[in-house]
C-alpha positions as CSV (number, residue, x, y, z in Angstrom):
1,X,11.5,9.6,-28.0
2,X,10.0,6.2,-29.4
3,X,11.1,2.7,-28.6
4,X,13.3,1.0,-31.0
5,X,13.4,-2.6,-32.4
6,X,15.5,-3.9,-34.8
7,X,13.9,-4.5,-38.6
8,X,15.1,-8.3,-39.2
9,X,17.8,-10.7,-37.9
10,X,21.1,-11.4,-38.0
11,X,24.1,-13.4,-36.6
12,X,27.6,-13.4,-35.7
13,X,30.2,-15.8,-35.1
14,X,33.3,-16.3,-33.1
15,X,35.1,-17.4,-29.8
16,X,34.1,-16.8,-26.2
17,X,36.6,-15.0,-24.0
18,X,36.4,-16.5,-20.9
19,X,34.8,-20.2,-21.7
20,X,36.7,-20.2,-25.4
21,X,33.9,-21.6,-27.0
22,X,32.7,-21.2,-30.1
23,X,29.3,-19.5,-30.3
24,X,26.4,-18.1,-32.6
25,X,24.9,-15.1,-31.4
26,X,21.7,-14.2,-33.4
27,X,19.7,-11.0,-32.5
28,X,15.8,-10.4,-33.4
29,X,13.0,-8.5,-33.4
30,X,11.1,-7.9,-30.7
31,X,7.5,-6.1,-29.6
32,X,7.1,-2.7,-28.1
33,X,7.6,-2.6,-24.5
34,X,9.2,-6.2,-24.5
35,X,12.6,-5.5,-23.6
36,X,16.1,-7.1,-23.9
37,X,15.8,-10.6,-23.3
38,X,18.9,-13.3,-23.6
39,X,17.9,-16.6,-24.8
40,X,19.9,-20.1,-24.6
41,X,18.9,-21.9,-27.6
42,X,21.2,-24.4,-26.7
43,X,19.8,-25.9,-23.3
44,X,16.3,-27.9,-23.0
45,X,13.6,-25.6,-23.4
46,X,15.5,-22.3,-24.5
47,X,15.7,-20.7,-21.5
48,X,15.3,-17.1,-21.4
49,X,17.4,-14.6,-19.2
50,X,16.8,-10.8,-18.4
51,X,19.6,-8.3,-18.1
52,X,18.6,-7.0,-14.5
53,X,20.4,-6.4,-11.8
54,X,18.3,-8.9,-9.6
55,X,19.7,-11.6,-12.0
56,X,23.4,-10.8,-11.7
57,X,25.7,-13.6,-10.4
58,X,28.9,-12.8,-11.0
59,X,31.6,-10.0,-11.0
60,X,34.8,-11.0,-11.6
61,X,36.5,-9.3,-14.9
62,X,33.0,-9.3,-16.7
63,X,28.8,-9.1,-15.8
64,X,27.2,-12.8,-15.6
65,X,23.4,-13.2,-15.2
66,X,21.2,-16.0,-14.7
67,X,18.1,-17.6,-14.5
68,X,17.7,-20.9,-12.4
69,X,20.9,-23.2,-14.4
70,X,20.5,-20.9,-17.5
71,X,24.0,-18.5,-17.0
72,X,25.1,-15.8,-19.7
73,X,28.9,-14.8,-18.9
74,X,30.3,-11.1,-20.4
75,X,27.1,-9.9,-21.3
76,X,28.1,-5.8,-20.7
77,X,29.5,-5.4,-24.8
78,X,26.4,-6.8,-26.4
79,X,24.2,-4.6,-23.4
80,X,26.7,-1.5,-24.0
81,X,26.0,-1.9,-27.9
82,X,22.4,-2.2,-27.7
83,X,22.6,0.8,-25.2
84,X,24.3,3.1,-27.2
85,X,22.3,2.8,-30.6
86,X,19.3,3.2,-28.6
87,X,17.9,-0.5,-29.0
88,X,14.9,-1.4,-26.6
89,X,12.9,-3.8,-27.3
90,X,15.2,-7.0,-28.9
91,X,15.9,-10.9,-28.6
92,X,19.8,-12.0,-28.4
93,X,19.6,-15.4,-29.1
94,X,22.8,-17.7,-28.3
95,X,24.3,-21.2,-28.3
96,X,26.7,-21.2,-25.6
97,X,27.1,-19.6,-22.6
98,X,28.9,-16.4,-23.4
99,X,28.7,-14.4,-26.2
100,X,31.9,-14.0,-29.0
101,X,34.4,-11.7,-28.1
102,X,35.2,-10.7,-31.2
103,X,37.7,-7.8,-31.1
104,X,37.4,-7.0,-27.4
105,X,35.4,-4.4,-28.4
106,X,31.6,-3.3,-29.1
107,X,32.3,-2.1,-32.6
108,X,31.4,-5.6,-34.5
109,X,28.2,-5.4,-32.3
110,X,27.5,-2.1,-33.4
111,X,27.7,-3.2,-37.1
112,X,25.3,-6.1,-36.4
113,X,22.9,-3.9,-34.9
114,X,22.9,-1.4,-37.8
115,X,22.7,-4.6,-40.5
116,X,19.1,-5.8,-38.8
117,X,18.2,-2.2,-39.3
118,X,16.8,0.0,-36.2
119,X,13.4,0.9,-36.2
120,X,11.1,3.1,-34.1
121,X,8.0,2.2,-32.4
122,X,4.9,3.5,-31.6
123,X,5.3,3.4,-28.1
124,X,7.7,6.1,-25.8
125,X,10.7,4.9,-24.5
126,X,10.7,5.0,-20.6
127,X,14.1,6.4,-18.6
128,X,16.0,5.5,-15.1
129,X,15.5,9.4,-14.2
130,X,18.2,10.2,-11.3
131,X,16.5,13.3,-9.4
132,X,19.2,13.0,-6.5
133,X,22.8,12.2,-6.0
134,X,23.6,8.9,-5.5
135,X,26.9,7.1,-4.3
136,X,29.0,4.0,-4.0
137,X,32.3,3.6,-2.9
138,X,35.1,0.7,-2.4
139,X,38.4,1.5,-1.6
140,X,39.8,3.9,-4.0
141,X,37.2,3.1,-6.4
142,X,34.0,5.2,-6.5
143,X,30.8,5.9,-8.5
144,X,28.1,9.1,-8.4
145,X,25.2,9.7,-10.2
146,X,23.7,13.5,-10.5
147,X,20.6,14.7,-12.0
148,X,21.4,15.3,-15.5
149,X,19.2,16.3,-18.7
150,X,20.9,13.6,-20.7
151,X,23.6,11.3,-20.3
152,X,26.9,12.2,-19.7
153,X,29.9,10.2,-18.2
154,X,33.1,11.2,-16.5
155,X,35.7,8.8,-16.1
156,X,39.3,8.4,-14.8
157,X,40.7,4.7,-15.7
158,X,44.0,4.1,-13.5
159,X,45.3,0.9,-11.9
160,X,47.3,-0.1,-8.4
161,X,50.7,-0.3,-10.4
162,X,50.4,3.1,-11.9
163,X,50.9,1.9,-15.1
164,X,48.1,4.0,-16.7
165,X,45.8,7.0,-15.7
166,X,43.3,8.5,-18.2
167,X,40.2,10.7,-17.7
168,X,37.5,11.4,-20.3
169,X,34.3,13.1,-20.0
170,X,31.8,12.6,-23.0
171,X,27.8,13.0,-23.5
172,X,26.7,9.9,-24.6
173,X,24.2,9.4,-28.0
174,X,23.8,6.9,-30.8
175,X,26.4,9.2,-32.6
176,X,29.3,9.7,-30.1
177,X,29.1,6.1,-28.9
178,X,29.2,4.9,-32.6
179,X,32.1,6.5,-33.2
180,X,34.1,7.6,-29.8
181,X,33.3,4.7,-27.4
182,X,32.5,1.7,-29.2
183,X,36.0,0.7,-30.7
184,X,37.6,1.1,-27.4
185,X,39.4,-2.3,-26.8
186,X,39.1,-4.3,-23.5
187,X,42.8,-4.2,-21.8
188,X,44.6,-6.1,-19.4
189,X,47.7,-6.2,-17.3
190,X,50.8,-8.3,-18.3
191,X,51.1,-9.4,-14.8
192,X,47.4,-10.4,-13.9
193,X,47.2,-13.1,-17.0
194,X,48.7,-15.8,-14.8
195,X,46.0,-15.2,-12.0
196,X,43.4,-15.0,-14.5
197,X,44.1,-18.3,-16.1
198,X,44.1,-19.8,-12.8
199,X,40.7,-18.5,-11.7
200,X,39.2,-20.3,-15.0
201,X,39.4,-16.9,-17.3
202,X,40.3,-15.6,-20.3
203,X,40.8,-19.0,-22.2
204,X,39.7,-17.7,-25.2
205,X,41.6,-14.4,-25.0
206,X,44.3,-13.6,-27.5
207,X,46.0,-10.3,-28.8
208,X,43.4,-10.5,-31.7
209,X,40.4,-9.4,-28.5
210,X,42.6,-7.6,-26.0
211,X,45.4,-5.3,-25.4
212,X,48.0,-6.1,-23.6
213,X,49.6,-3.6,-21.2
214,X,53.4,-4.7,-20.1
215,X,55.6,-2.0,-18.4
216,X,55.4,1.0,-20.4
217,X,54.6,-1.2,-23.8
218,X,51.4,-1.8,-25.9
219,X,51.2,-5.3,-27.0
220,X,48.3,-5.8,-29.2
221,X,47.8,-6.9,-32.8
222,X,47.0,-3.3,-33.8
223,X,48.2,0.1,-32.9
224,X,45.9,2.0,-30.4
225,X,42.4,3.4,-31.6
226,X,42.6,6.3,-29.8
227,X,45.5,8.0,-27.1
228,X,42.9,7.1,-24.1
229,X,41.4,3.6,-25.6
230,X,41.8,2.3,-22.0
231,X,39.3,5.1,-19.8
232,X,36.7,4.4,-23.0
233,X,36.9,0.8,-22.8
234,X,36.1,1.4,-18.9
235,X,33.1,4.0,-20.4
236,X,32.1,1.1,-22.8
237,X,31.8,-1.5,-19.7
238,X,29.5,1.0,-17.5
239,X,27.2,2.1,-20.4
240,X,26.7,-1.3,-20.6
241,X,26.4,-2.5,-17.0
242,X,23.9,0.6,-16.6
243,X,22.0,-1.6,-19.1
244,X,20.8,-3.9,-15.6
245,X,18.4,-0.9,-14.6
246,X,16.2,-2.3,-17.5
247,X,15.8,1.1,-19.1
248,X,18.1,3.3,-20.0
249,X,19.3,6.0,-17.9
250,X,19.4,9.5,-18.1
251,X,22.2,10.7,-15.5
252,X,25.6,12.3,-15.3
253,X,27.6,9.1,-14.0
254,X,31.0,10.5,-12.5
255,X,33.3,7.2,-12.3
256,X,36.8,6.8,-10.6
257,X,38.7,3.5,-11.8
258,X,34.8,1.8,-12.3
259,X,34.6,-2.1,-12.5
260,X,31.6,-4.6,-13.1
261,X,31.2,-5.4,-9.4
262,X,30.8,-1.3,-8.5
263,X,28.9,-1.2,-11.9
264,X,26.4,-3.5,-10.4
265,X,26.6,-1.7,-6.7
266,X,25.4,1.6,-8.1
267,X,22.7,-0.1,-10.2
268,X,21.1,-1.6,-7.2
269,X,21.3,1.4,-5.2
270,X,19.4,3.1,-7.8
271,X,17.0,0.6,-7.8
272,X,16.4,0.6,-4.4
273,X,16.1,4.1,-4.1
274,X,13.4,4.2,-7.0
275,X,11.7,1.3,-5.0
276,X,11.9,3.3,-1.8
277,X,10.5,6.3,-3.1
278,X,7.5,4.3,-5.0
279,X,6.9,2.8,-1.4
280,X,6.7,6.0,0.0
281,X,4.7,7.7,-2.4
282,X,2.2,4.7,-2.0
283,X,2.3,4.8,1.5
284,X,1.5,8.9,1.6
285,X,-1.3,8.3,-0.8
286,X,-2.7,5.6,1.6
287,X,-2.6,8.2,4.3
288,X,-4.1,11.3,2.9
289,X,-7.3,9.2,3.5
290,X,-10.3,10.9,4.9
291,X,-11.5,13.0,2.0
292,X,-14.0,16.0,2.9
293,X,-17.0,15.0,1.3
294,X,-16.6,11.2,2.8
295,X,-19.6,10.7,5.8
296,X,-19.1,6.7,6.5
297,X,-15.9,4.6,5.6
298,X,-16.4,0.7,5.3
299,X,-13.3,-1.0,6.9
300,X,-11.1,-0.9,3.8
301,X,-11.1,2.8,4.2
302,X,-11.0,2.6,8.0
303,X,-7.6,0.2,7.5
304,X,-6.3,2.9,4.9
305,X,-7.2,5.7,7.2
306,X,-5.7,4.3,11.0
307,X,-1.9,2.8,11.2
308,X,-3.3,0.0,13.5
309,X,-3.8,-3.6,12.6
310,X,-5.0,-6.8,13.8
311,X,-5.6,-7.1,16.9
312,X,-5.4,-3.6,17.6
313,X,-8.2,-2.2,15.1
314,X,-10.7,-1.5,17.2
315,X,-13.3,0.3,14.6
316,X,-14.8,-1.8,12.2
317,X,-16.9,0.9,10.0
318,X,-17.8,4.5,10.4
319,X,-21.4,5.2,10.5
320,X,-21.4,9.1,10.0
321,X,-19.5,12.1,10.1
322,X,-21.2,15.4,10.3
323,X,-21.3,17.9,7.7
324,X,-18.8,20.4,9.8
325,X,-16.3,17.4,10.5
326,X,-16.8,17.7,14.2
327,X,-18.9,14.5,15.3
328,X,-18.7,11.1,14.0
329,X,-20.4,7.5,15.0
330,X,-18.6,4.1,14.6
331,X,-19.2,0.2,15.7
332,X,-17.1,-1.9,16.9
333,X,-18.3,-5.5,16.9
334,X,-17.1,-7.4,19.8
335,X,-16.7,-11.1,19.7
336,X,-16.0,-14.3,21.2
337,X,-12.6,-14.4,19.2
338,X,-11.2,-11.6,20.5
339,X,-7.9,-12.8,21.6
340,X,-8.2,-10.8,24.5
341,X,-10.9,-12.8,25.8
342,X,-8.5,-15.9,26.7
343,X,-7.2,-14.3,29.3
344,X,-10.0,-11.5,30.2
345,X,-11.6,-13.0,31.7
346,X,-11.6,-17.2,31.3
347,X,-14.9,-18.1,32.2
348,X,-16.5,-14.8,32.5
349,X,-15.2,-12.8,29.2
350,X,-15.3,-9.2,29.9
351,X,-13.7,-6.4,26.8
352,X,-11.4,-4.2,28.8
353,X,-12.5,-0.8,30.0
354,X,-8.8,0.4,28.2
355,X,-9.8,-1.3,24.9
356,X,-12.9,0.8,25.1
357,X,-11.2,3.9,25.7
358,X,-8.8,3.1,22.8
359,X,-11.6,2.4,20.5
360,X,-12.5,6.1,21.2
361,X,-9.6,7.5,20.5
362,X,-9.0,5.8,16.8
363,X,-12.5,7.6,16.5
364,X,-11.5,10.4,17.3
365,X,-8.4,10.3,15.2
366,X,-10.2,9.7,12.3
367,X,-12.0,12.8,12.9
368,X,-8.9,14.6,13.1
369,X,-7.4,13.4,9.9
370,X,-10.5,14.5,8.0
371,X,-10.3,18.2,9.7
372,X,-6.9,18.6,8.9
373,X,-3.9,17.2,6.3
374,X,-3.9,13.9,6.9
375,X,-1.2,12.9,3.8
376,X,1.7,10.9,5.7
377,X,0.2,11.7,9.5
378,X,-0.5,9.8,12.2
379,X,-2.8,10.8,15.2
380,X,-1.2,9.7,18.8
381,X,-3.0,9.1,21.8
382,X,-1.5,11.2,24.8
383,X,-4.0,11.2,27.5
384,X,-8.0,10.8,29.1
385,X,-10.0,12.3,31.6
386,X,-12.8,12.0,33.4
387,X,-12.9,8.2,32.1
388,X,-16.6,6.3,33.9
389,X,-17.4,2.8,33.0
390,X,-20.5,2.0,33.9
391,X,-21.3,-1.7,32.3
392,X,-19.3,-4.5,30.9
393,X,-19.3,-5.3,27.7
394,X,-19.1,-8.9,26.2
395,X,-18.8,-11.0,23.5
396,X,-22.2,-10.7,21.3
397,X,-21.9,-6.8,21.6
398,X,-22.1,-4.3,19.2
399,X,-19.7,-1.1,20.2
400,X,-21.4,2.0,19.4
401,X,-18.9,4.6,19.5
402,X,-19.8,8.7,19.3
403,X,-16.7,11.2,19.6
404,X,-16.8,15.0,18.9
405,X,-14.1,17.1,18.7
406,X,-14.2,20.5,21.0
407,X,-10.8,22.3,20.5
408,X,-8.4,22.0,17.9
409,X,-5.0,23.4,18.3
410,X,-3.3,24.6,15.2
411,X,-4.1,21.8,13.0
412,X,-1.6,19.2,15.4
413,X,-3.3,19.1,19.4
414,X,-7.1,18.2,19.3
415,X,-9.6,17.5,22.8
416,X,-12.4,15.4,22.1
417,X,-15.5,13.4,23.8
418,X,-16.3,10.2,23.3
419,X,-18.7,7.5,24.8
420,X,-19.6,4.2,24.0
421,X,-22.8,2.4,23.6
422,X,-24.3,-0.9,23.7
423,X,-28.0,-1.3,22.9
424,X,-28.4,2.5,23.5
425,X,-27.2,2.3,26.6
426,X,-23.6,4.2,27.7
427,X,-21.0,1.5,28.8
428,X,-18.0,4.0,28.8
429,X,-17.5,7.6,28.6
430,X,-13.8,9.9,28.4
431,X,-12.1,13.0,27.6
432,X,-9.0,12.5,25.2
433,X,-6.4,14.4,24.3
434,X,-3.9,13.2,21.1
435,X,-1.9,15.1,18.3
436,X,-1.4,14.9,15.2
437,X,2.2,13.8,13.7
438,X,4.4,12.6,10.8
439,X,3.7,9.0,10.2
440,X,7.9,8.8,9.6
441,X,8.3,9.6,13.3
442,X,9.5,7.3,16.1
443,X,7.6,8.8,18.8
């Protein structure tokens, strides 16, 4: 499926819920791959704010984001429009903090959308694609994502009082949110106006953008859209909360009693576990180093190939690895700012025989790596034998280092030699023994 712009501009007028301003929202055009972006055309230098998660501020009875003093209060009816009719790429330009609240629904949004005239692109829209269940939970409130070819969304709206409980389960398109979860009214409790007022909210709210729920009673300025106005409203919110992933999703969200604040929850936790796996995935590509036809590796590939870093690196390039993967020669150039050396000795610097012995074994581990799969492995040292040292080596030195594998033990235990040389000359000399395991382990 193609991106989607809008074909020209338009605007809309009307009075902030929470702030009671009057405002002028004004969406436009925008390039392929450019995204939503929220502009403040009021404030000194027209600040522009993205609609991610990262960006989120506040919770409390609506989404606000921010960036630096820039703040956009209830932004989840414009996002939920934009998200449903399949907008991508898009400017929402504004001047004032929150945008109107028109009906208390997404419906006027919708018609503003269709006015500037969606358009494809040339370029392919990009998905949050869920390929494992994820959950959040608080209290009695809880949210789950599954793998889904689409997106679908099962709610149940209820509240503390049981006043209300409604449950709805619709696959979400342009056409089904157009007509089935758009016009779905925002809603409050009777009994929570008070509280709200005093927390700075709702002073632009009226029975013309809200209904009113009292007892058993429907106070609004028009009769109920639909039977279950309330549990689509609640849909209407999370379509557009979902909106702080930065693409849209495809998912089947399963939702008990959803608000912004566990809206927000589950969009980071999806994030994060995208992140995590891109980490991972980097950090298994890193590790299936050694390739089979590779006979020296400068020390970028040494540091991609060997989990040790400063000061514990102890093979600065590999010279040459034989054709059957059995022997290889490495240097190791030993100077004066090895941070060993302070202490090793002061006055007579001397590299320590176990150093040497070490620098063997990453050798040797190399070698191993390139005989068997190295992706997301890590070869231990376990043990040496028959370990000589038979000269000191100091600073100035160039470590010549020669290891050869001689048994290999179902791809995970491998024996080697090794011996080191300065100047053609053998300064150390061992048997070691090391395996072969996941780089995830703790061992």
């Amino acid at each position: 499926m193609k991106q989607r712009t809008i074909l020209r501009e338009a605007s809309i007028n009307g009075k902030s819920l929470h702030t009671g301003e009057e405002v002028t929202l004004t969406i436009k055009p925008a390039t392929e791959n450019h995204g939503i972006i929220f502009r403040r055309v009021d404030l000194y230098g027209k600040p522009d704010i993205q609609p991610m998660a990262e960006n989120v501020t506040e919770l409390i009875r609506s989404t606000t984001i921010a960036n630096g003093h820039a703040t956009i209060h209830t932004v989840e009816h414009v996002l939920s429009a934009l998200h449903g009719c399949g907008v991508d790429n898009i400017v929402v330009e504004m001047n004032a903090s929150e945008p109107p609240i028109l009906d208390g629904s997404a419906k006027r949004f919708v018609n503003l959308i269709q006015e500037a005239e969606p358009v494809e692109q040339e370029a392919e829209r990009e998905y949050i694609e869920i390929d494992q269940p994820l959950s959040v939970t608080s209290g009695n409130r809880s949210l789950i994502v599954l793998p889904h070819d689409g997106f679908r969304v099962t709610c149940t709206s209820a509240d503390d009082r049981g006043v209300h409980t409604q449950h709805l389960s619709i696959d979400i398109d342009s056409e089904t949110y157009i007509s089935q979860i758009a016009p779905a009214r925002t809603f409050t409790i009777y009994e929570d106006i008070e509280e709200l007022l005093k927390l700075g909210k709702i002073q632009g709210g009226s029975l013309d953008s809200a209904i009113v729920i009292r007892g058993d009673k429907i106070i609004s300025k028009e009769p109920l859209r639909f039977e279950d106005e309330f549990v689509r409203h609640k849909i209407l919110d999370l379509v557009g909360d979902l909106m702080l992933l930065g693409k849209p999703i495809r998912a089947h969200v399963i939702a008990v009693r959803p608000g912004h604040a566990l809206n927000s929850d589950l969009t980071k936790k999806i994030l994060e576990t995208r992140d995590k796996k891109k980490q991972g995935k980097a950090a298994v590509a890193k590790k299936a180093t050694v390739l089979p036809n590779e006979r020296a590796l400068d020390i970028r590939r040494v540091l991609d190939t060997l989990p040790h870093r400063y000061p514990f690196v102890l093979v600065d390039r590999v010279l040459d690895i034989n054709e059957e993967g059995k022997q290889l020669t490495a240097v190791k150039n030993v100077t004066i700012n090895e941070p060993y050396f302070q202490g090793h000795f002061p006055g007579r610097p001397v590299m320590p025989g176990v150093l040497q012995i070490e620098a063997m074994a990453q050798a040797a581990g190399i070698l191993m790596l390139l005989r068997t799969t190295s992706e997301g492995k890590v070869a231990f040292f376990m043990s040496c034998d028959k370990v000589k040292f038979r000269q000191a080596v100091e600073p100035g030195d160039q470590l010549e280092i020669h290891v050869e594998l001689t048994k290999l033990r179902g791809n995970k235990i491998a024996q080697a030699t090794g011996e080191c040389k300065v100047a053609g000359k053998v300064v150390s000399s061992a048997e070691l023994m090391f395996a072969l395991v996941d780089s995830g382990d703790g061992s």
